[in-house]
N, C-alpha and C positions, 0 to 999 in steps of 0.2 A: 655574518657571512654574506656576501655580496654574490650573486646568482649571473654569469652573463652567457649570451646563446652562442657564442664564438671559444670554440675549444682547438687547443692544438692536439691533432693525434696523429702519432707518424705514421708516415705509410710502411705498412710490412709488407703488403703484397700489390701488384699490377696484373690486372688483368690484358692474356692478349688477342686482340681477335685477327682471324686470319682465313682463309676462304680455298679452296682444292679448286684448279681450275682443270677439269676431265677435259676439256679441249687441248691444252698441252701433253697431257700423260696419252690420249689417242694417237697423238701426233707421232709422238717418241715412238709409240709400241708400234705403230703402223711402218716408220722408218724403219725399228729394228726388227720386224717381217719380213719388208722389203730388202735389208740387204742378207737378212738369212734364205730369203728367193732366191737372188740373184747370185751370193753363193754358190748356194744348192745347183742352180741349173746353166749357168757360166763356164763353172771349173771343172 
């Protein structure tokens, strides 16, 4: 039996990396404040 260090083994699974950027999610919440403000004291 012949031994070599090259094996095939399928891939089952991927890992995935991915990152939250708080500077957009402040942004959004800070707009949707602002037009529940302006709402609010407008109409």
């Amino acid at each position: 039996m012949q031994v070599t260090s090259d094996m095939n083994i399928p891939v089952t699974h991927a890992k995935i990396f991915g990152w939250y950027d708080n500077e957009f999610g402040c942004y959004v919440n800070c707009m949707g404040k602002l037009a529940k403000y302006i709402d609010k004291n407008l109409i």
